[in-house]
N, C-alpha and C positions, 0 to 999 in steps of 0.2 A: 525543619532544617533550613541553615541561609545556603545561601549558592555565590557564584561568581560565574562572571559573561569575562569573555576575554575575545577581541577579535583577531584573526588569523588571515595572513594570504601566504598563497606558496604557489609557485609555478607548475604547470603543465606541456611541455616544450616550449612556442614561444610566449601560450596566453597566461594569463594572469587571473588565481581564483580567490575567492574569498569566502569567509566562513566563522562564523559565531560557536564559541565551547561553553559551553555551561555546566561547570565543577560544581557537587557538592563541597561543603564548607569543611564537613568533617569525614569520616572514613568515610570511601565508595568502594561500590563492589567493585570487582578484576572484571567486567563486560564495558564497554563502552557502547554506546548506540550510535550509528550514522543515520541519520536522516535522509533518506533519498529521497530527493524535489523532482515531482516530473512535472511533465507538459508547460507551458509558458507562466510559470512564476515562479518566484524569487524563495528566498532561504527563508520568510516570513510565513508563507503559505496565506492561502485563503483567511479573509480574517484572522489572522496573525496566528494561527490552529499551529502551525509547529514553533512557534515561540512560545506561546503557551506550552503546548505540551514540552521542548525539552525543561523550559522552568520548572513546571510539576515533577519531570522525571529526577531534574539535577537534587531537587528536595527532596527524594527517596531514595539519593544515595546514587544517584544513574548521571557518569558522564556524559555527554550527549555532543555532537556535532552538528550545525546543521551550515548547509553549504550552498553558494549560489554553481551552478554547473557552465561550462562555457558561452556564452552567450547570452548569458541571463543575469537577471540585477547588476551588481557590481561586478562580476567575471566578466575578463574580454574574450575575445575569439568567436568565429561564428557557431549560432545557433545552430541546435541537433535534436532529434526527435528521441525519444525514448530509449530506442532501438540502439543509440550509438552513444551512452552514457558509461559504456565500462571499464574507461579507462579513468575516468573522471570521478570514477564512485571509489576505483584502485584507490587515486590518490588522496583520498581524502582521510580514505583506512588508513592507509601509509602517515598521515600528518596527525593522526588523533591517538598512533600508537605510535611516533615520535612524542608527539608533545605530553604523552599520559604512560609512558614505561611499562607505568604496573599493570597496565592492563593485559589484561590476557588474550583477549579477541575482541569482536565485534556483534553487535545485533541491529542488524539492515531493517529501518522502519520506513517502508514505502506506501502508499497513499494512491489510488488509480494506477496509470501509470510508470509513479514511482515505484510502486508493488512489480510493475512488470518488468522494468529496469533492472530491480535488484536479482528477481529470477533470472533474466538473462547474464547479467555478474557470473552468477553461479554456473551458470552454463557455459561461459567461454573462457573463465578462470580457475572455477572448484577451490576456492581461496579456501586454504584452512583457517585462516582467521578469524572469518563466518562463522560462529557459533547457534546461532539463532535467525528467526527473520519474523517480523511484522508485518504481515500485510495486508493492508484494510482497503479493500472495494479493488480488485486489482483488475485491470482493465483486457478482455480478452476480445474487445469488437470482433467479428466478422459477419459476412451477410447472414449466416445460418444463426448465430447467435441472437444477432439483431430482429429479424425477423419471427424467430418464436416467443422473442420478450417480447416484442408489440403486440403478437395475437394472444399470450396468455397474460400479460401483466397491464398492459394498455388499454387495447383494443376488449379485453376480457370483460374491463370493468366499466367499461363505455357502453356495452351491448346489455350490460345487467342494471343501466341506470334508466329509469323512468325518463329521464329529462331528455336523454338521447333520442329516443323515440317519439317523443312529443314532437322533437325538433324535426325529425325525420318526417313525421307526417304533416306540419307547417311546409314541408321545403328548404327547410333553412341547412344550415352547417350538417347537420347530421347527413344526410344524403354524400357530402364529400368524405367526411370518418368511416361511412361504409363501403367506398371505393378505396379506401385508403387498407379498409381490413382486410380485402380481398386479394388487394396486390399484397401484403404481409402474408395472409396465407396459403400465395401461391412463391414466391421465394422462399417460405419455411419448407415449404415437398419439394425445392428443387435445388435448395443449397446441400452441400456435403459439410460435413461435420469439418472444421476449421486444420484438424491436427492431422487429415487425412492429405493436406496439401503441405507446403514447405513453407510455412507459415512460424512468425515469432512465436504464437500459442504452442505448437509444439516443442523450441527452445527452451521455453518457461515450463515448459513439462521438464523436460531434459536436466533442467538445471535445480529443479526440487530433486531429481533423482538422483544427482551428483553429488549432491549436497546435502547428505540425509540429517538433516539437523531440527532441534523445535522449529514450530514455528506456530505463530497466533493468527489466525486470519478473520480480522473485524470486519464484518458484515452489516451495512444499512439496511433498515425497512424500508426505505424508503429512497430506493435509489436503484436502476435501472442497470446500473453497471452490477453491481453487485447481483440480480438478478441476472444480468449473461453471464454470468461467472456460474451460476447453477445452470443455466443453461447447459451452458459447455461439460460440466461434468455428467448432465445428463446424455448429452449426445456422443461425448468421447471417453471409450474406455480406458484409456490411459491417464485421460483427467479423473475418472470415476476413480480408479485407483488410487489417487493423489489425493482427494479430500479423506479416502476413509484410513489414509497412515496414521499408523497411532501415535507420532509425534508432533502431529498436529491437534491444537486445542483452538476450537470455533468458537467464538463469540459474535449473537445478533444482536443490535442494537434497535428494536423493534422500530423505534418513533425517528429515528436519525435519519438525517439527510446523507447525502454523498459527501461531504467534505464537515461534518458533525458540526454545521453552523450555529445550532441551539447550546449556548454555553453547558447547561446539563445534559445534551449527548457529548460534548467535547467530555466533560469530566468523566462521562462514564466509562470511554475510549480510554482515557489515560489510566483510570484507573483499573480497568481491565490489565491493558498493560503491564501497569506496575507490578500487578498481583501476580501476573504470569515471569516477567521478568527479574521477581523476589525469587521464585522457585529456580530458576531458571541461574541465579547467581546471587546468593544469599550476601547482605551487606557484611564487611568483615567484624563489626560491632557485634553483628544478629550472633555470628559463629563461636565468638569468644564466649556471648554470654551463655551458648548451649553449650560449650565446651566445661564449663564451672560448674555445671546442675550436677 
């Protein structure tokens, strides 16, 4: 299917945002997707991973948004951290169901981050618009988190490598990696569990919980963040609770990095996607033709 790019700016009190639509050609379904950009780049993403993906998406029928946020790319106003995106994420919903009528709601596709951003959305607005969320590799840092991924996912596989201990007994680097393991596993017995303080990790609980809607969460093999994200649901029971809702559907991407830099994890990411967000809001061609059977 062809697409169409059209670009967009609209105000946010005094600054000035900007932001790229990518229309299927012909019928789309009534979901439109925003793209939530976090951390310090632009509506392109990491090797260009969200122009790509909404292209693939626009080609399966999926309007898509994707947006520069206040202080980043082409938007003026000063820069903000994750944490203070949800006004910004409002209006973008607001301009994608101005400029797209038929659409019926939204599905928040966040990325690190952007994942975390979109859950706090939900947590400070409960927007019914929100039908869905995407959220791949969603960023939960804290010392507790951090600390039992170095000594189980780091530090694990350094201790199980022949070469480590060669080095170790030369003098060399290895003797610093095991000072290194020891300060990680005395922080892991002496952090507390992230959600147990007044912490964004537990907003982002709060705002799955407010917001009981699908939601797909793309998981890397290969990526550290996505690792404290298990983390965290192993150490907090209210995170524990959150991954086992049944309106959540998980997808690992075994070989992926954090930001799917290998164009065949990119595709498998989208098309993950796709496949969940066909169920999720069938194109209005698909329904007609089940409709005639």
């Amino acid at each position: 299917m062809a697409l169409h790019e059209r670009a967009l700016s609209w105000t946010l009190g005094p600054d000035a945002l900007v932001g790229v639509l990518a229309e299927p050609a012909g019928d789309a379904c009534d979901l439109g997707v925003v793209v939530v950009v976090g951390g310090p780049q632009c509506r392109s993403g990491s090797h260009r991973m969200f122009t790509l993906l909404a292209r693939a998406l626009a080609r399966q029928g999926h309007t898509s948004l994707r947006f520069d946020v206040r202080g980043m790319g082409d938007s003026s106003g000063a820069q903000r951290s994750f944490e203070q995106l949800s006004e910004d994420i409002g209006s973008a919903i607001d301009v994608l169901m101005r400029e797209c009528p038929q659409l019926q709601g939204v599905v928040l596709w966040g990325l690190c981050d952007g994942a975390s951003a979109a859950l706090l959305y939900a947590d400070e607005t409960g927007d019914a618009r929100v039908r869905g969320m995407c959220l791949a590799n969603p960023w939960v840092r804290s010392e507790a988190t951090q600390a039992r991924t170095q000594i189980r996912h780091y530090y694990g596989a350094r201790l199980r490598d022949p070469a480590f201990w060669r080095k170790l007994l030369r003098g060399g680097v290895g003797l610093a990696a095991l000072r290194g393991w020891w300060q990680a596993r005395s922080a892991a017995r002496a952090a507390v569990a992230p959600a147990a303080q007044p912490g964004f990790q537990a907003r982002m609980a709060r705002g799955w919980k407010r917001l009981p809607v699908p939601r797909l969460l793309l998981m890397s093999g290969k990526d550290y963040t996505a690792r404290e994200f298990d983390e965290l649901a192993a150490l907090d029971r209210d995170w524990g609770a959150r991954i086992k809702d049944p309106l959540l559907q998980r997808v690992d991407l075994v070989q992926a990095d954090h930001t799917f830099s290998d164009p065949k994890d990119l595709e498998a990411a989208w098309q993950a996607c796709a496949a969940w967000l066909a169920r999720l809001a069938p194109r209005p061609s698909i329904d007609r033709q089940a409709g005639t059977r």
